[in-house]
C-alpha positions in Angstrom: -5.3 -36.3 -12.0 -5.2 -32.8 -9.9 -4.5 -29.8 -11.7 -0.8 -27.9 -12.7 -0.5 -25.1 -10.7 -1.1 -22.2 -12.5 -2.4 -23.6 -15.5 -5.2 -21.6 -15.7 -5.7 -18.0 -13.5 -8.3 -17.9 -11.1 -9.7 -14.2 -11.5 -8.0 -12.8 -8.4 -4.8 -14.2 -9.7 -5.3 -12.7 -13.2 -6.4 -9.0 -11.7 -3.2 -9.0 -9.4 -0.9 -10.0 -12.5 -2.9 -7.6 -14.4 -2.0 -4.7 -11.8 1.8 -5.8 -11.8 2.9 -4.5 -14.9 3.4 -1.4 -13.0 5.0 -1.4 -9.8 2.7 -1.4 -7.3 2.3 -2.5 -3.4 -0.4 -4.7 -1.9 -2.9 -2.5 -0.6 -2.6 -0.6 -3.9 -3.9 -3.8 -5.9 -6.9 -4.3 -4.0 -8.2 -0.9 -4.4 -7.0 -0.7 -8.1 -8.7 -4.5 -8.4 -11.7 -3.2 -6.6 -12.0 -0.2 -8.7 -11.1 -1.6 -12.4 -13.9 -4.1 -11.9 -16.4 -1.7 -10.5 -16.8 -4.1 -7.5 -17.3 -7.1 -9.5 -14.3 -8.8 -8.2 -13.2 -8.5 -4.4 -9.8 -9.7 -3.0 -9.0 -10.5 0.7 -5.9 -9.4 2.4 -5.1 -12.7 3.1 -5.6 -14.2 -0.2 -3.8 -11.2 -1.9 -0.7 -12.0 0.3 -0.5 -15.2 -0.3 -0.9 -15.1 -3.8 1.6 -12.3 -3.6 4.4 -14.7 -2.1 3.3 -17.6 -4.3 3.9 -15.8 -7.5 7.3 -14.6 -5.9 8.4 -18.0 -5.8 7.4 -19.3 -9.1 9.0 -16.3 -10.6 6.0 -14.4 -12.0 6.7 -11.2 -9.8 9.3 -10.3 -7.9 9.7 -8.0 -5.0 11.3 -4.5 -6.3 11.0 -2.3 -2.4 10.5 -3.2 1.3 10.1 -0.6 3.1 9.5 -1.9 6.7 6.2 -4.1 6.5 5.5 -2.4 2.8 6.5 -4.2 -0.1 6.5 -3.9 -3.7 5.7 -5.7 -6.7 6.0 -6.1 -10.2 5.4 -8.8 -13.0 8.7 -10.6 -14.3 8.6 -12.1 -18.1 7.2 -15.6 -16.8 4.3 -13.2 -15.0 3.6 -11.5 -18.3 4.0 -14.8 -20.5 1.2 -16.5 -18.0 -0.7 -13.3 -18.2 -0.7 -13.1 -21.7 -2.1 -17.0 -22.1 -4.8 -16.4 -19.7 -6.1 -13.7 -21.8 -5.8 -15.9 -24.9 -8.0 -18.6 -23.0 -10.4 -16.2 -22.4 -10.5 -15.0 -25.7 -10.8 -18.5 -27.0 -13.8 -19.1 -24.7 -15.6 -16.1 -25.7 -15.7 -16.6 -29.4 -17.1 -19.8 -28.6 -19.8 -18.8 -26.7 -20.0 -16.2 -29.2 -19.9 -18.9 -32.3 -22.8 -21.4 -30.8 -25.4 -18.5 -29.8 -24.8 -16.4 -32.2 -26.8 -13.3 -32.2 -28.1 -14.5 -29.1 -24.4 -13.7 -27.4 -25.4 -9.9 -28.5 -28.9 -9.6 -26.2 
């Protein structure tokens, strides 16, 4: 049985939400992305873009500026909701891990 879309948040999916609670444009997320996460996590152009234009059309951002080829971005309610459980799975996953090692989790 595939997947729901958007069920779960890839990481480059939950860093672009994550820089869309301000307004921001595209090139602006990748360095903020590439900068919050020391490096750790890298997004394309291309994959940024198209992220970009399927969260438009769920409804998780929507486009607030075109200037030209420049657009702007920002997260909608539905963006912020999906946001919001991601970081709740994530939380749920770490006290696991945290729960079966233990003090191990700690080294």
């Amino acid at each position: 049985m595939p997947r729901e879309k958007f069920q779960t948040l890839t990481q480059q999916m939950f860093y672009i939400l994550l820089c869309l609670c301000e307004e921001r444009r595209g090139m602006d997320i990748l360095e903020l992305v590439r900068t919050m996460t020391g490096g750790r996590v890298a997004i394309g152009s291309g994959t940024l873009y198209d992220l970009l234009e399927q969260f438009t059309t769920e409804g998780m951002i929507r486009e607030t500026k075109a200037e030209g080829r420049r657009r702007s971005y920002m997260i909608t309610e539905k963006g912020q909701g999906m946001l919001k459980q991601e970081y709740q799975r994530l939380r749920e996953q770490t006290a696991d891990y945290e729960r079966l090692l233990g003090k191990e989790a700690e080294g």
